[in-house]
N, C-alpha and C positions, 0 to 999 in steps of 0.2 A: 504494500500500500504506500503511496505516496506523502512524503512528510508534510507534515500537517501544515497547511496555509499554503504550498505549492502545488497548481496545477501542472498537467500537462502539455498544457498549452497556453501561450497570448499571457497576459496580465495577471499574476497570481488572484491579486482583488477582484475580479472579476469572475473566477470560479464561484457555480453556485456553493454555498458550504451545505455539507452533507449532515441534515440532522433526521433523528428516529423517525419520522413519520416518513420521509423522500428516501431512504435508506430501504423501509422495508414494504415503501408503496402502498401505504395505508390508505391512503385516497383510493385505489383502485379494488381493495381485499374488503374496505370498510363499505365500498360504495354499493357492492355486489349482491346486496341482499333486495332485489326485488320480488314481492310477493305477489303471485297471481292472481289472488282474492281482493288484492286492491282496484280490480276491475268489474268488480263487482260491488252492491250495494251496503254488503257484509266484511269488508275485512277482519282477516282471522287473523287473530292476536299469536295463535299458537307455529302458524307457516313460517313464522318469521325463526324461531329456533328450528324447525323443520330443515330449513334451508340452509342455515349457521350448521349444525350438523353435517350436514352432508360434504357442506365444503371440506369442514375440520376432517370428515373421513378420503377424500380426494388429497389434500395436501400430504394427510398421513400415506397415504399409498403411494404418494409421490416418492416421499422421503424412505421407504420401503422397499419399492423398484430401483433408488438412485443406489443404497446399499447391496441391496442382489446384485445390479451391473455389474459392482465393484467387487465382490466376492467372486461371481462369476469368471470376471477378466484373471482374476489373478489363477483360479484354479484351470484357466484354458492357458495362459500365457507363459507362468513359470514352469519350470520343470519341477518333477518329484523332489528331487531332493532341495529345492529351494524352497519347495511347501513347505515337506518337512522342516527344514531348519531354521530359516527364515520369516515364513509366512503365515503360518498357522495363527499366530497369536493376533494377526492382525485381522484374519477371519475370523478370528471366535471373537474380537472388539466389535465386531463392525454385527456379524450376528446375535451378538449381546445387544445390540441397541434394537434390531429389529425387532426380536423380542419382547425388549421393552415398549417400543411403539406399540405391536400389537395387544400388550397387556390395557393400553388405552385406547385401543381402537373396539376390543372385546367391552369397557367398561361404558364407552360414550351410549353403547347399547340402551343402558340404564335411563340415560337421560332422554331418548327417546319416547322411552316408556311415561316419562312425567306429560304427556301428552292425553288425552280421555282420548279416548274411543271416539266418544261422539264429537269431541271438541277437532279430530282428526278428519272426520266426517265431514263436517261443516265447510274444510277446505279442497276436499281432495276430488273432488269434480272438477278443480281446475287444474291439474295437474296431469289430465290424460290428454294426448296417450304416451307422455314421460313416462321413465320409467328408471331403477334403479339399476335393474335388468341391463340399463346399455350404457354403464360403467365402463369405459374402454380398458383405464387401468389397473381395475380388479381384474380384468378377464388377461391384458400382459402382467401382472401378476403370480396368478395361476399357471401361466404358461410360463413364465420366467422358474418358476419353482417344479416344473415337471407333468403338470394335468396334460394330459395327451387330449386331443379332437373327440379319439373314442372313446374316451373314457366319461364322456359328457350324456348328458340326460339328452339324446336326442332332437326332441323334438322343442327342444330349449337353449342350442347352440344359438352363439352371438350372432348377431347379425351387425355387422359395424353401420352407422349412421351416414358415411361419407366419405369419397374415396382417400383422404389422407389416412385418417382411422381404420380402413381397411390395410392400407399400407402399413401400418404401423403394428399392425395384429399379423398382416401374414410374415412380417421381419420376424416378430417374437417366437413365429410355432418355427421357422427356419434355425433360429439359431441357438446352440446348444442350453438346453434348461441345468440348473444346481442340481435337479434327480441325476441326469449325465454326465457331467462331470464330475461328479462324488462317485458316480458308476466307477467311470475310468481311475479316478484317485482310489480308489478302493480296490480294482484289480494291480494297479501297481505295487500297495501295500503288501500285496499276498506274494505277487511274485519277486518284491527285492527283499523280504522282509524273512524271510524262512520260512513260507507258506506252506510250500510240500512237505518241509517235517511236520509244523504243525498239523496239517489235515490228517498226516499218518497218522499222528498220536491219537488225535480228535477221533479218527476211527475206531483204533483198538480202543478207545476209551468207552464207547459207545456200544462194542462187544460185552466189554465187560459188564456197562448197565444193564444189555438185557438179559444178560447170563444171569444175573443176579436177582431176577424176579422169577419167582416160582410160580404164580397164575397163571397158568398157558393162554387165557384171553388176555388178559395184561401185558402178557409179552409180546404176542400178535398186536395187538393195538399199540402198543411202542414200540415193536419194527415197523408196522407200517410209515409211523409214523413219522422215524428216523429216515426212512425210505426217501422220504421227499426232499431231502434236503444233499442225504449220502447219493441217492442214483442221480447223476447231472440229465439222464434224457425226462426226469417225472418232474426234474426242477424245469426244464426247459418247456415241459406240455402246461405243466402250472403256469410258467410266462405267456406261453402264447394265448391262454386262457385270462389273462390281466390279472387271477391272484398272485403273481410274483412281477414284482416292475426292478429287481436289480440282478444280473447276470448271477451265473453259477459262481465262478470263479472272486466278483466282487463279495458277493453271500459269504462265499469263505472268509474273504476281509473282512467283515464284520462281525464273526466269529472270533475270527482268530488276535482281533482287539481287544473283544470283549473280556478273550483269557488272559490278556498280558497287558491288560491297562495296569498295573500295577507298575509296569516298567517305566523309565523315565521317557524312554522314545514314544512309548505309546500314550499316555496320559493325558497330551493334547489332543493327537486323533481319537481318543475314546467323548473329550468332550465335543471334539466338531461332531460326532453323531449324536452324541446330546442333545445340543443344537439346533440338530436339526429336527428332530422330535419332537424338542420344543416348538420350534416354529409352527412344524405341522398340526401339534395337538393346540393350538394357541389360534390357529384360525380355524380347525374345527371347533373350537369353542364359541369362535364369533360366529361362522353358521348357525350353530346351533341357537346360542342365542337372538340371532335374529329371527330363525325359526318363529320360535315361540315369543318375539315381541309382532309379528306379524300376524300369527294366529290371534297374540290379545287384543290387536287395534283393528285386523279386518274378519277376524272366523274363517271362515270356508271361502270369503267371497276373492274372485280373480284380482292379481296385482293390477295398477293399470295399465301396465304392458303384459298383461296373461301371466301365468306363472302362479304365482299366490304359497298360500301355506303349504301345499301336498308337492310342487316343486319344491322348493326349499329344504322338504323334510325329505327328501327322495337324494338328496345332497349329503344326507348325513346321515340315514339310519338304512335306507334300500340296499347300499353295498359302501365299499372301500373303495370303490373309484376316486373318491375326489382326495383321499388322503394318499398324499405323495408318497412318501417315505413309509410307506405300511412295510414292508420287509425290513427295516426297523426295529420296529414297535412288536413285530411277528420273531424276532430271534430269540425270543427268552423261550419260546415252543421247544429249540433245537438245543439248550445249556444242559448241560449233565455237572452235578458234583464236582468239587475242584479235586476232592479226594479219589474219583475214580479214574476223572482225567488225568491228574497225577499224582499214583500210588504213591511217591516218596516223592521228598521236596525235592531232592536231584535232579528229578525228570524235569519238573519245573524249568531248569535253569538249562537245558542242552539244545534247546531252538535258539 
């Protein structure tokens, strides 16, 4: 920044001076609040927070996406071992705050809710056929984070408003989402990291759990069930079926962290999937929540762009579609004992 009382140009006196309202364009953020009911005979007291909300949820998604880019960039641009060594700390900073944003993006919910039902009513006739629905940067969002096309409620895919905003939406599904590139960082952890020994160990470890059970249905039902994860062609039928969104060999990586976070090298990559869990359970929480502040202000009745309460809840209870990182949140399924994984602490330490 230029020192204080010199421009960059012509006559220092002559620069306008830079103070808080012309710095963060309060004229233009303050001015934005026009309410549609003031076109009618009734304006509604309550559109005017209506509309404050929304913005406050747009700029927060702004500040959301501007972090993803930057996570993103670095996990496409540096190499492995620059992640490792170098950069990790600065992704779990920067996804620390995202988190944090959406811990307020989940709570603004709330204040929606201070809103009646009827005193909702009273405005929302004038609001069709807007819609929340055509959010362009919730839906590059989603896609910055990994929701695939098909993995969408069909008949409730975006439809962009305008050919820039289509543009802007087909760049987003082209270019690689944080689910891919955490893919890729996670197969390279298995392969420069001692991967093959581990998955050996992980194997016989997993012999010995079912040896260990005498129920012959129990043990049937826990080989199957190790099945899915030890055969890589019933992990790859599971993927092409959408219950599994991260490769075989990455799946390993996040096993084989999960054993050895304990170590100094892995302790940071144990928190970036943290992370990202977090992120993921943190905007299935704002789904949900809106859910159900939707069903209190409208019931059963259609958004004004279609949609309404039964899409919404078909986002969040019909399947695992929309939660990114569900293979994840799904590997506690595949943990066995640390004591069978490794009979004596020695074992522990020869990966």
């Amino acid at each position: 920044m230029a020192e204080k009382g010199n421009g960059n140009d012509g006559d220092p006196a002559e620069q306008p001076k830079l103070v808080y309202g012309n710095y963060l364009q309060l004229d233009k953020i303050l001015g934005a609040q026009k309410r549609e009911s003031e076109k009618g005979d009734s304006p509604a007291h309550d559109e005017h927070l209506f509309i404050i909300v929304h913005q406050a949820y747009e700029l927060w998604f702004k500040q959301i996406i501007w972090e993803l880019d930057s996570i993103t960039e670095i996990l496409e641009t540096c190499g492995y071992e620059d992640v490792m060594e170098k950069k990790l700390r600065l992704i779990l900073s920067r996804g620390d705050r995202v988190k944090e944003i959406f811990k307020v993006v989940v709570q603004q919910v709330k204040i929606v809710e201070t809103i009646e039902p009827q005193e909702f009513v009273d405005f929302r006739d004038w609001l069709f056929p807007a819609s929340g629905f055509e959010s362009l940067q919730f839906r590059l969002l989603e896609n910055k984070l990994g929701i695939r096309k098909e993995d969408r409620v069909e008949e409730y895919r975006f439809t962009p408003v305008n050919a820039d905003d289509a543009e802007k939406l087909s760049k987003s599904e082209k270019q690689k989402s944080l689910l891919q590139l955490a893919q890729t960082w996670l197969e390279h952890t298995f392969d420069k990291e001692g991967g093959e020994a581990f998955w050996k160990r992980y194997e016989e470890g997993v012999k010995r759990r079912r040896s260990s059970i005498t129920d012959e249905a129990k043990r049937k039902t826990t080989k199957d069930m190790f099945d899915n994860i030890l055969d890589e062609g019933k992990h790859d039928e599971l993927e092409k079926q959408g219950k599994r969104k991260l490769s075989h060999r990455a799946l390993k990586g996040v096993l084989m962290i999960n054993y050895r976070r304990d170590e100094l090298k892995f302790q940071q990559p144990y928190q970036f999937l943290r992370m990202l869990m977090d992120i993921d359970e943190l905007l299935y929480r704002w789904r949900w929540n809106h859910v159900m502040m939707v069903q209190r202000m409208l019931g059963d009745k259609p958004g004004t762009g279609g949609g309404g309460y039964k899409y919404l809840r078909s986002t969040v209870c019909d399947s695992d579609n929309y939660k990114v990182f569900l293979d994840l949140f799904n590997i506690s399924t595949f943990l066995i004992p640390t004591e069978v994984m490794y009979p004596s602490q020695s074992d522990a330490s020869e990966e």
